[in-house]
PQR file of N, CA, C, O and H, with PARSE charges and radii, in Angstrom:
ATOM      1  N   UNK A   1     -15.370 -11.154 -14.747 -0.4000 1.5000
ATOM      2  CA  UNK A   1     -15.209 -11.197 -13.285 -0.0000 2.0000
ATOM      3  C   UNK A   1     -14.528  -9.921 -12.799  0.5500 1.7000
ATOM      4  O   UNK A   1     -14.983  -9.492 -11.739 -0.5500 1.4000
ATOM      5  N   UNK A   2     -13.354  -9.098 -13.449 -0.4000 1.5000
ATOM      6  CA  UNK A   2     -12.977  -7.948 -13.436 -0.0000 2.0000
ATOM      7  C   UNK A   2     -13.932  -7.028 -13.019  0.5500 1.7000
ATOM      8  O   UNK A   2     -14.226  -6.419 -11.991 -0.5500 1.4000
ATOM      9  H   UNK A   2     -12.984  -9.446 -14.310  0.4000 1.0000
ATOM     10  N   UNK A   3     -14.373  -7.151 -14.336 -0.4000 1.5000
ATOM     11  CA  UNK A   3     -15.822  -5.609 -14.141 -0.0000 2.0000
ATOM     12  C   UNK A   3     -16.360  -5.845 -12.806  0.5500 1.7000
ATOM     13  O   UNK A   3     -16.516  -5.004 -11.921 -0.5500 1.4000
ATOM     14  H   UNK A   3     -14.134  -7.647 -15.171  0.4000 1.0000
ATOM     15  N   UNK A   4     -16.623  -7.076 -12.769 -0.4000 1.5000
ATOM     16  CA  UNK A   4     -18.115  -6.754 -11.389 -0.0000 2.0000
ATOM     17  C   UNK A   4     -17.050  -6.329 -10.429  0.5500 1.7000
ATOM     18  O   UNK A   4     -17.437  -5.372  -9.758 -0.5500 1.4000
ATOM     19  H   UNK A   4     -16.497  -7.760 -13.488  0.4000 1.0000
ATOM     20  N   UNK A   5     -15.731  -6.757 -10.115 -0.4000 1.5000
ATOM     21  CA  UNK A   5     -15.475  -6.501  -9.139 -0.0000 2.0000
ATOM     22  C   UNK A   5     -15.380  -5.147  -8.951  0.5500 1.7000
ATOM     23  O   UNK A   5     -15.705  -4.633  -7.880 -0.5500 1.4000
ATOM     24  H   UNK A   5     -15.417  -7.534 -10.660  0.4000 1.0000
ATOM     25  N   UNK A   6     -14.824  -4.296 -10.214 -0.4000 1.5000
ATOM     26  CA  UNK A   6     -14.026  -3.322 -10.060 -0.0000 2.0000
ATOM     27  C   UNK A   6     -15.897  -2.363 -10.034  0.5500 1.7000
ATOM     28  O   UNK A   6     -15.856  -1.199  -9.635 -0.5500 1.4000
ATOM     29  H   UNK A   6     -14.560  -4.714 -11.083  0.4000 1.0000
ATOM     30  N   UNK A   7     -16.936  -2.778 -10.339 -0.4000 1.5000
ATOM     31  CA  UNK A   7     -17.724  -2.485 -10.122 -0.0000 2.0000
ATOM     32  C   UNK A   7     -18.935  -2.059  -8.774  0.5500 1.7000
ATOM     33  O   UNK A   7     -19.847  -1.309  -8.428 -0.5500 1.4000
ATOM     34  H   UNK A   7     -16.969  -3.724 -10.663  0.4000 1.0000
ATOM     35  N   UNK A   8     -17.634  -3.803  -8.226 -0.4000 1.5000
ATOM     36  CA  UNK A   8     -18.353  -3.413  -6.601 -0.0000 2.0000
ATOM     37  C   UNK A   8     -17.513  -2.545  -5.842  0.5500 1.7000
ATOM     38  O   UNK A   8     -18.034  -2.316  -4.751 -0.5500 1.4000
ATOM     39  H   UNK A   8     -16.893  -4.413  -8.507  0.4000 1.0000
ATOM     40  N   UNK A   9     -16.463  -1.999  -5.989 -0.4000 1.5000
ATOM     41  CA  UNK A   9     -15.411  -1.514  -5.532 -0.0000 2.0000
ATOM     42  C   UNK A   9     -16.135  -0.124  -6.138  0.5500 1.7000
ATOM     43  O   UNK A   9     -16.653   0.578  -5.270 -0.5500 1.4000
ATOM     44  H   UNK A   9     -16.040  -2.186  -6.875  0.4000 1.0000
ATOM     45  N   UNK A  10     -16.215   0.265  -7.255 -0.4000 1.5000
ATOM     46  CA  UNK A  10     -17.371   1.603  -7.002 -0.0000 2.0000
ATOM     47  C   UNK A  10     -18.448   2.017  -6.380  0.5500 1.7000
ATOM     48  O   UNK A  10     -18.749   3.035  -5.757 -0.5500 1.4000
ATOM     49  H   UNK A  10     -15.794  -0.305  -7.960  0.4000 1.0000
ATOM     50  N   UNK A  11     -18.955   1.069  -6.656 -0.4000 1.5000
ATOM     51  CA  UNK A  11     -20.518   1.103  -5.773 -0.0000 2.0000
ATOM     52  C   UNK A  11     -20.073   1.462  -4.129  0.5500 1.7000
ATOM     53  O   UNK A  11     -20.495   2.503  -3.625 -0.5500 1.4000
ATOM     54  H   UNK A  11     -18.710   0.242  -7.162  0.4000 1.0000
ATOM     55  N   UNK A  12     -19.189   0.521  -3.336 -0.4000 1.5000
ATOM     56  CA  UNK A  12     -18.530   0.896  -2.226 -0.0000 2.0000
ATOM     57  C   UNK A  12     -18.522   2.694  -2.326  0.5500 1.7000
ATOM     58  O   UNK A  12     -19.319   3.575  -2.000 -0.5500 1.4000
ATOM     59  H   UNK A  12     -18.846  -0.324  -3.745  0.4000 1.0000
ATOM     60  N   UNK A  13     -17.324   2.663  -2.885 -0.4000 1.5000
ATOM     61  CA  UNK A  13     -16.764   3.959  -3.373 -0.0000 2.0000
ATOM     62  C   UNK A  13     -18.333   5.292  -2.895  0.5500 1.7000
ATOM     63  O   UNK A  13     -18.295   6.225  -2.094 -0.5500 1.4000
ATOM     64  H   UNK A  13     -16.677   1.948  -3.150  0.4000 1.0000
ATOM     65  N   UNK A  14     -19.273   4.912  -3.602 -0.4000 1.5000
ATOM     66  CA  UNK A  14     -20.249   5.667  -4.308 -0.0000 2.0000
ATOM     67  C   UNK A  14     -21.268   5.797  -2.688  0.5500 1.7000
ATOM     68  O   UNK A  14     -21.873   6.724  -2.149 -0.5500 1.4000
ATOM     69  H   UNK A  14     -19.303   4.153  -4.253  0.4000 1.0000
ATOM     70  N   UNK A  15     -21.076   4.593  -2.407 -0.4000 1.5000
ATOM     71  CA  UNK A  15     -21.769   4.178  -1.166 -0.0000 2.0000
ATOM     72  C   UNK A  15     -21.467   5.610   0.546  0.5500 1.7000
ATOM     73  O   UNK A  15     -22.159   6.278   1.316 -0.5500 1.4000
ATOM     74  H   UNK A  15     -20.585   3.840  -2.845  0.4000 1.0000
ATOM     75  N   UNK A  16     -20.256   5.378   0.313 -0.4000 1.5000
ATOM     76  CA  UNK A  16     -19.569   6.102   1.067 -0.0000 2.0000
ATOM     77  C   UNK A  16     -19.619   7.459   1.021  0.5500 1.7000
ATOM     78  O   UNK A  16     -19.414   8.015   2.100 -0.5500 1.4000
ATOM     79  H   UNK A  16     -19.694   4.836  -0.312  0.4000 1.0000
ATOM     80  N   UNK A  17     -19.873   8.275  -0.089 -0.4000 1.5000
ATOM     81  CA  UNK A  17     -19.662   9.414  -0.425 -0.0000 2.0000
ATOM     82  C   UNK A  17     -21.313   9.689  -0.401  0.5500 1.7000
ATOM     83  O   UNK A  17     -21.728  10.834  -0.578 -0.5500 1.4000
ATOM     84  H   UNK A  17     -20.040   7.823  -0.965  0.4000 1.0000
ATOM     85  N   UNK A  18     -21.872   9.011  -0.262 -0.4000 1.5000
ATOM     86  CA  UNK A  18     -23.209   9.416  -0.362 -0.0000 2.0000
ATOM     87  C   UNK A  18     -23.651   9.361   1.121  0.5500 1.7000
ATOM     88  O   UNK A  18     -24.458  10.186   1.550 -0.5500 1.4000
ATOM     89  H   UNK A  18     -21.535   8.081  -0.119  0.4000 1.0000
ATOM     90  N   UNK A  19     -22.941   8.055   2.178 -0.4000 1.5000
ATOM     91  CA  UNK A  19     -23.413   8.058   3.433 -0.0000 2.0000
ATOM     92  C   UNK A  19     -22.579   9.404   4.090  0.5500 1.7000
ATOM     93  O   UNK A  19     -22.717   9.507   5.309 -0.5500 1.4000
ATOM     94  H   UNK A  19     -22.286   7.385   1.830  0.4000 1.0000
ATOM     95  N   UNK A  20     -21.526  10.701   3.269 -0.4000 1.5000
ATOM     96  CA  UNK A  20     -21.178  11.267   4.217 -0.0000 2.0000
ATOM     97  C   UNK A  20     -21.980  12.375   4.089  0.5500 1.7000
ATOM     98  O   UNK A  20     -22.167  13.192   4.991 -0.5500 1.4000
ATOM     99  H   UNK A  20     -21.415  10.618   2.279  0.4000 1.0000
ATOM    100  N   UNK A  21     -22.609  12.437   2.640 -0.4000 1.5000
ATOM    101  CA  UNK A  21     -23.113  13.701   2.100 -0.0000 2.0000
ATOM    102  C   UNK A  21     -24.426  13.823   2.822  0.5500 1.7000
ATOM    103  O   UNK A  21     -24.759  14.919   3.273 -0.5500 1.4000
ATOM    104  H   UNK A  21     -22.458  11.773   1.908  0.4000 1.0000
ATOM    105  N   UNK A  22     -25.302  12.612   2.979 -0.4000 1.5000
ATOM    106  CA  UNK A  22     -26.662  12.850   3.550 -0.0000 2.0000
ATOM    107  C   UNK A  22     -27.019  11.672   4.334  0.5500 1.7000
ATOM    108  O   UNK A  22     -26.099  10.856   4.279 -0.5500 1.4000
ATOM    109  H   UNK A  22     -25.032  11.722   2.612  0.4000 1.0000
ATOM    110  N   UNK A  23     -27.903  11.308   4.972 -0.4000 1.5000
ATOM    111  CA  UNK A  23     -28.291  10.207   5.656 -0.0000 2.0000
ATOM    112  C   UNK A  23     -29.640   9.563   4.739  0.5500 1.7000
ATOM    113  O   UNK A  23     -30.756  10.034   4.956 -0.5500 1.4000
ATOM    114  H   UNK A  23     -28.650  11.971   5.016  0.4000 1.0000
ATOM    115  N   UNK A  24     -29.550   9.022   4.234 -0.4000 1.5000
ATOM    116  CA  UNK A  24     -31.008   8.952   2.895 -0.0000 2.0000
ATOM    117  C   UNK A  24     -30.737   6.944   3.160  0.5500 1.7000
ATOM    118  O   UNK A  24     -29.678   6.325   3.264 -0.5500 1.4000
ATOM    119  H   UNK A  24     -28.643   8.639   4.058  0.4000 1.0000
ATOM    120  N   UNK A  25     -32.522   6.318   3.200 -0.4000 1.5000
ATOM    121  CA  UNK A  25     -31.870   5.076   2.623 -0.0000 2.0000
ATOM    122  C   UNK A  25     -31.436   4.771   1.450  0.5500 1.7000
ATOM    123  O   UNK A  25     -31.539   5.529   0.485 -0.5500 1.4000
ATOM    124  H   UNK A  25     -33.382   6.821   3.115  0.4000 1.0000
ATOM    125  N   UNK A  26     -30.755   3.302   1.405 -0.4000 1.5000
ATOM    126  CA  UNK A  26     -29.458   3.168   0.750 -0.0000 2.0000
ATOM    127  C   UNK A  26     -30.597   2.591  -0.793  0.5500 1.7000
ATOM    128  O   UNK A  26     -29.942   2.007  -1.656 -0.5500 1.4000
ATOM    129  H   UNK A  26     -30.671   2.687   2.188  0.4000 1.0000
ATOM    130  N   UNK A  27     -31.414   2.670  -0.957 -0.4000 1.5000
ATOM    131  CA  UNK A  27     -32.203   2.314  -2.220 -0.0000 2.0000
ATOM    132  C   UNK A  27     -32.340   4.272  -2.661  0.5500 1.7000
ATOM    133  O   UNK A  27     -31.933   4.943  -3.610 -0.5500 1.4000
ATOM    134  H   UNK A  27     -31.947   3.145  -0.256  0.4000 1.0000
ATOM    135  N   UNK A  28     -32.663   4.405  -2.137 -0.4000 1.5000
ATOM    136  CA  UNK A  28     -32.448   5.958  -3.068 -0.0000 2.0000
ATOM    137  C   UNK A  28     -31.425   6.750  -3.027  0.5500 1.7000
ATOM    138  O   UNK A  28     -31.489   7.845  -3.585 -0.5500 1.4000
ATOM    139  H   UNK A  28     -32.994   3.861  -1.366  0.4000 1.0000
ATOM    140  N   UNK A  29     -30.279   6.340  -2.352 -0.4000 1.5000
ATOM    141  CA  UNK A  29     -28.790   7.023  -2.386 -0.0000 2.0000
ATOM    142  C   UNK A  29     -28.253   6.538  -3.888  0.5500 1.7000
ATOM    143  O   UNK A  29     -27.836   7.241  -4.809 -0.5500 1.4000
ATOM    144  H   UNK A  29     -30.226   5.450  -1.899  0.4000 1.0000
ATOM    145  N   UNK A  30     -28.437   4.819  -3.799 -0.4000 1.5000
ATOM    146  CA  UNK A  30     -27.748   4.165  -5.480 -0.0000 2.0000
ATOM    147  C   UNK A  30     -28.666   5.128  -6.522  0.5500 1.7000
ATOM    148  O   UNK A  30     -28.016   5.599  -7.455 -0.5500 1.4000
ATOM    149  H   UNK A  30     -28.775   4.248  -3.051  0.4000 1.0000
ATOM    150  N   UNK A  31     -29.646   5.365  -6.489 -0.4000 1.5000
ATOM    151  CA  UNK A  31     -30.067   6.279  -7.831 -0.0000 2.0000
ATOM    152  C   UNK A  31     -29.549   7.430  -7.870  0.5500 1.7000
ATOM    153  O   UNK A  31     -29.055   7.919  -8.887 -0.5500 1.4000
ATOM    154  H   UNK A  31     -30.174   4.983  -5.731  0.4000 1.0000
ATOM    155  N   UNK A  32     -29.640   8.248  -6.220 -0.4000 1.5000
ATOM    156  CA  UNK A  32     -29.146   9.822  -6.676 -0.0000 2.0000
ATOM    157  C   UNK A  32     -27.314   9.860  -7.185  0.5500 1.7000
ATOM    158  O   UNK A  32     -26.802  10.683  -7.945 -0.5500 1.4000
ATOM    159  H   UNK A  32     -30.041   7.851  -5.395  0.4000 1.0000
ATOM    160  N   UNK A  33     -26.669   8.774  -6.530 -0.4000 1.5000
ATOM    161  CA  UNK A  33     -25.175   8.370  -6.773 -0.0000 2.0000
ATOM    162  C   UNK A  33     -25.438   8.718  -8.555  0.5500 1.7000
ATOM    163  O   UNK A  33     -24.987   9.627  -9.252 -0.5500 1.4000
ATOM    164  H   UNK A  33     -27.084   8.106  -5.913  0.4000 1.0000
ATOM    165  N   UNK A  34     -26.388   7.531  -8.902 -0.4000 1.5000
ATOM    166  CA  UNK A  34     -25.776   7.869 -10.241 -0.0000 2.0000
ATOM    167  C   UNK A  34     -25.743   9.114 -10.924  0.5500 1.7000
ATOM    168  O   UNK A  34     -24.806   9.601 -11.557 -0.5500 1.4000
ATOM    169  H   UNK A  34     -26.755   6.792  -8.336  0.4000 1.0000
ATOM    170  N   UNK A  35     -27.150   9.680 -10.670 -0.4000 1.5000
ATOM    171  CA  UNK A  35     -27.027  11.018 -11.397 -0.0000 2.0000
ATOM    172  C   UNK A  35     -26.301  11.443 -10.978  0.5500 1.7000
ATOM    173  O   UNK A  35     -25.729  12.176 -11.785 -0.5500 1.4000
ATOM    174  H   UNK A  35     -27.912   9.284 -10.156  0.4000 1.0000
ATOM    175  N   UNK A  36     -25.880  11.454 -10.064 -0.4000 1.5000
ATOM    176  CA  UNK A  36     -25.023  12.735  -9.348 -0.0000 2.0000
ATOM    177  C   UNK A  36     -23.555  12.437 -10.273  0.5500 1.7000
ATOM    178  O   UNK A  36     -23.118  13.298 -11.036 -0.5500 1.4000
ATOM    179  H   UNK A  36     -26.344  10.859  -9.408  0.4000 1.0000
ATOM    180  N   UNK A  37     -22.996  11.327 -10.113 -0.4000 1.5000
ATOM    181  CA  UNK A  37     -22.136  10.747 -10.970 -0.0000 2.0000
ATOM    182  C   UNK A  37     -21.883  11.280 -12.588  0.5500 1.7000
ATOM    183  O   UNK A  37     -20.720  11.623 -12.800 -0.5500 1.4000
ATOM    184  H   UNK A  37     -23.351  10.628  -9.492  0.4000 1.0000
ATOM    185  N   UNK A  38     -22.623  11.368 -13.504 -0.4000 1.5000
ATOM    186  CA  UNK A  38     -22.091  12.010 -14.738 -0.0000 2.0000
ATOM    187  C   UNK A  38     -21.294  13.481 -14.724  0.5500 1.7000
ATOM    188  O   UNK A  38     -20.194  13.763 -15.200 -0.5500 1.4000
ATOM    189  H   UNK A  38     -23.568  11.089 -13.332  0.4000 1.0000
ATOM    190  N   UNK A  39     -22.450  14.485 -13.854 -0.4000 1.5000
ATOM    191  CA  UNK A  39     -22.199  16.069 -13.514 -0.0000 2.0000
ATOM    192  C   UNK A  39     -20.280  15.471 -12.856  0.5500 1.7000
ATOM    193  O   UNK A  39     -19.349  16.165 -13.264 -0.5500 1.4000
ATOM    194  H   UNK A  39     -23.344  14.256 -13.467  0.4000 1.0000
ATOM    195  N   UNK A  40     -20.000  14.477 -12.090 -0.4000 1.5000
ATOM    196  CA  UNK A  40     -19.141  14.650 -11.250 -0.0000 2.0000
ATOM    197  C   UNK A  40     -17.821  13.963 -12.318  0.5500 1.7000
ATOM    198  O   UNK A  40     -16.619  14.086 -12.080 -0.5500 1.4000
ATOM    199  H   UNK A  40     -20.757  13.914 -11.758  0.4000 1.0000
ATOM    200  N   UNK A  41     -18.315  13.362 -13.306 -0.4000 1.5000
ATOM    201  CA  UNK A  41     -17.168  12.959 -14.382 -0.0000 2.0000
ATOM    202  C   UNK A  41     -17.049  14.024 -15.158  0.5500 1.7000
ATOM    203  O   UNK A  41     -15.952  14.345 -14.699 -0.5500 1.4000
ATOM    204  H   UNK A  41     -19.291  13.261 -13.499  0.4000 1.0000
ATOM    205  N   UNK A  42     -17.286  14.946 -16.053 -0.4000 1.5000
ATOM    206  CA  UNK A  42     -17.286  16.014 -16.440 -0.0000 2.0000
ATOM    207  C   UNK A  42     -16.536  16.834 -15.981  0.5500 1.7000
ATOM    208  O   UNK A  42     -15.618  17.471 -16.497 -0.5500 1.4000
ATOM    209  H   UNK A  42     -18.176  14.685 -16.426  0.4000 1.0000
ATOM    210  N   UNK A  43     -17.135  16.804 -14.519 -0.4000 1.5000
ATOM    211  CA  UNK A  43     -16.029  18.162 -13.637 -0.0000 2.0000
ATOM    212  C   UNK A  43     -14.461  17.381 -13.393  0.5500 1.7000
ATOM    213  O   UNK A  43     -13.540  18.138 -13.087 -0.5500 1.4000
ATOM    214  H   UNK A  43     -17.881  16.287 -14.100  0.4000 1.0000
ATOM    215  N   UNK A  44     -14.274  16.472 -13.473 -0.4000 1.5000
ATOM    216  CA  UNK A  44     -13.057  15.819 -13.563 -0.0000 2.0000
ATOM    217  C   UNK A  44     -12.627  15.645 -14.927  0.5500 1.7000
ATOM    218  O   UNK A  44     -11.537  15.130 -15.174 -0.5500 1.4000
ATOM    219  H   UNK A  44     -15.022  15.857 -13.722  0.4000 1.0000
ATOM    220  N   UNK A  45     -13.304  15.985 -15.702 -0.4000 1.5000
ATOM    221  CA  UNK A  45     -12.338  15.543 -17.076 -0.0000 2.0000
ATOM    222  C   UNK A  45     -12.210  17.351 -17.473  0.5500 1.7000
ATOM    223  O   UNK A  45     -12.030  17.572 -18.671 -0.5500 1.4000
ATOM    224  H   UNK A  45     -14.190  16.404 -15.500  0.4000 1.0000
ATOM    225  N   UNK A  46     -12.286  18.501 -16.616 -0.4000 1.5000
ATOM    226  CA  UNK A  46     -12.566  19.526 -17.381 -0.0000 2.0000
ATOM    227  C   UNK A  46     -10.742  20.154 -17.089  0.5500 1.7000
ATOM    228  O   UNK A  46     -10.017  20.620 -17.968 -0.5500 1.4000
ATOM    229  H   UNK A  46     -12.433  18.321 -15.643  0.4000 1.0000
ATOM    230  N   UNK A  47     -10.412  19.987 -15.745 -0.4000 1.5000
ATOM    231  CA  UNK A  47      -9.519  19.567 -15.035 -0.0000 2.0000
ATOM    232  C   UNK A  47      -8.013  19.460 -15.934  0.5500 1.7000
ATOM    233  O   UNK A  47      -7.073  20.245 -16.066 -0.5500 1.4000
ATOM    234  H   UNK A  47     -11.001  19.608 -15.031  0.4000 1.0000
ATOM    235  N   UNK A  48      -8.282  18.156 -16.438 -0.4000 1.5000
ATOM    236  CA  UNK A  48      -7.260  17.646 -17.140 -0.0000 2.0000
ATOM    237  C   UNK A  48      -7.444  18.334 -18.446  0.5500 1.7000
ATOM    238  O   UNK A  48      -6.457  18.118 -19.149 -0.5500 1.4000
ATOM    239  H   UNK A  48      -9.046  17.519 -16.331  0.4000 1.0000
ATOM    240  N   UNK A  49      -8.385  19.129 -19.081 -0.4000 1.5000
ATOM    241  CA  UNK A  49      -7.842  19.604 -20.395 -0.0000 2.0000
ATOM    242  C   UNK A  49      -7.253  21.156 -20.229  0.5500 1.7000
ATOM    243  O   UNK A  49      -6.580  21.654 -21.131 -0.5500 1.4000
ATOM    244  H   UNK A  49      -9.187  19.304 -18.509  0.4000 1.0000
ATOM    245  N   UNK A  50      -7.496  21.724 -19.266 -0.4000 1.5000
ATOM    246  CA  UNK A  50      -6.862  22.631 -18.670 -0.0000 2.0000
ATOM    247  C   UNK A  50      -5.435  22.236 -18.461  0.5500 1.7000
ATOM    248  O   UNK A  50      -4.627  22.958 -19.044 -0.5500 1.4000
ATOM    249  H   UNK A  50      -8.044  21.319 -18.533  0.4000 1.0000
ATOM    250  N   UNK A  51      -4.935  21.227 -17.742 -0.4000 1.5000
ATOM    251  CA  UNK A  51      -4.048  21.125 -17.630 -0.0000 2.0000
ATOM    252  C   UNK A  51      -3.379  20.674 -18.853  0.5500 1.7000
ATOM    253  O   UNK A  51      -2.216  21.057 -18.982 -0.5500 1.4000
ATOM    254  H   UNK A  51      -5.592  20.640 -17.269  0.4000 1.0000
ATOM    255  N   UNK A  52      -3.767  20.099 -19.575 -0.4000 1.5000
ATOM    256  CA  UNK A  52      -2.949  20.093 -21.591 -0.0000 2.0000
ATOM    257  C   UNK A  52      -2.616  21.141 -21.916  0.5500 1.7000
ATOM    258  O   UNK A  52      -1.502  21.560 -22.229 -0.5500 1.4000
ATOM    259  H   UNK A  52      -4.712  19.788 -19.470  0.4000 1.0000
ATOM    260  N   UNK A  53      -3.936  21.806 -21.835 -0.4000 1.5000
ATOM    261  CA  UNK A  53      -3.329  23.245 -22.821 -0.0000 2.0000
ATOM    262  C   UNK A  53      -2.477  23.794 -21.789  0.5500 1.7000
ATOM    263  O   UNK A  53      -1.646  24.417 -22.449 -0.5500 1.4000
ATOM    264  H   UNK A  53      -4.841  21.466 -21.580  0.4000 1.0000
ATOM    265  N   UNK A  54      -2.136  23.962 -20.385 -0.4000 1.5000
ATOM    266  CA  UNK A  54      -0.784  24.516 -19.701 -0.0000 2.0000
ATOM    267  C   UNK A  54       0.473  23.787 -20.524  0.5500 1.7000
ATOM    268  O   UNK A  54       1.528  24.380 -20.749 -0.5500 1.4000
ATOM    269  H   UNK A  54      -2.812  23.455 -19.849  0.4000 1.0000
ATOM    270  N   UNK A  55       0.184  22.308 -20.971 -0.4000 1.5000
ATOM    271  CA  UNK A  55       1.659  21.869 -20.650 -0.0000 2.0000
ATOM    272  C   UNK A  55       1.787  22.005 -21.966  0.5500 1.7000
ATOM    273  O   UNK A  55       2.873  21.611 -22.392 -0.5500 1.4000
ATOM    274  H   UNK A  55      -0.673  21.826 -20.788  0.4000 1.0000
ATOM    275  N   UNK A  56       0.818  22.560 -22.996 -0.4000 1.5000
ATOM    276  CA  UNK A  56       0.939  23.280 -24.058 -0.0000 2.0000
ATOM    277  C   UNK A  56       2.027  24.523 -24.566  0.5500 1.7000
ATOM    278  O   UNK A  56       2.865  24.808 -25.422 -0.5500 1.4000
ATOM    279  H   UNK A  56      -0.064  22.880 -22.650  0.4000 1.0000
ATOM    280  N   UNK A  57       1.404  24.966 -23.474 -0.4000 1.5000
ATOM    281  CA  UNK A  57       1.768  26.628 -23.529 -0.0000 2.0000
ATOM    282  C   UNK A  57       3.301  26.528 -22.940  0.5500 1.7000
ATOM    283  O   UNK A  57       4.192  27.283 -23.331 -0.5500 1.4000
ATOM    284  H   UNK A  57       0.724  24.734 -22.778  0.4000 1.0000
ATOM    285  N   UNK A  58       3.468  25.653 -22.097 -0.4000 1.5000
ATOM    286  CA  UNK A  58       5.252  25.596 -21.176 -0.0000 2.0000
ATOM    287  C   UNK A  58       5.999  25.365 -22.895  0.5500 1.7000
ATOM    288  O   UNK A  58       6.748  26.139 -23.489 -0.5500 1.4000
ATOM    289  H   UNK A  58       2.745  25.040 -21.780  0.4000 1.0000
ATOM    290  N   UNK A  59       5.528  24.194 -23.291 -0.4000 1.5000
ATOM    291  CA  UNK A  59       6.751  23.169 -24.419 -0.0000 2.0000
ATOM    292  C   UNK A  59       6.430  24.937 -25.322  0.5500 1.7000
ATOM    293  O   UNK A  59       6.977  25.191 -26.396 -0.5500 1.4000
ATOM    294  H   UNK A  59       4.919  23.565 -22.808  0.4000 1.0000
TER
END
């Protein structure tokens, strides 16, 4: 019951960011969301290993 929720609470999420980016109906926004989605986890995890090796280099 977790997942779905925390699932619909993305989809929202996903929903939103897609109604600001373009006006597209909402059956082909959920597909481009997803792809668009991996490229956009990546660029967030690239982020944080940058920031390791800083708090690397401080200690």
């Amino acid at each position: 019951a977790e997942e779905l929720r925390a699932q619909q609470v993305v989809d929202e999420f996903k929903a939103d960011m897609g109604m600001a980016e373009a006006d597209e109906p909402l059956g082909q926004e959920s597909v481009e969301e997803e792809t668009i989605d991996v490229p956009e986890d990546e660029e967030i995890e690239e982020p944080s290993k940058t920031i390791g090796k800083q708090r690397n280099k401080s200690e």
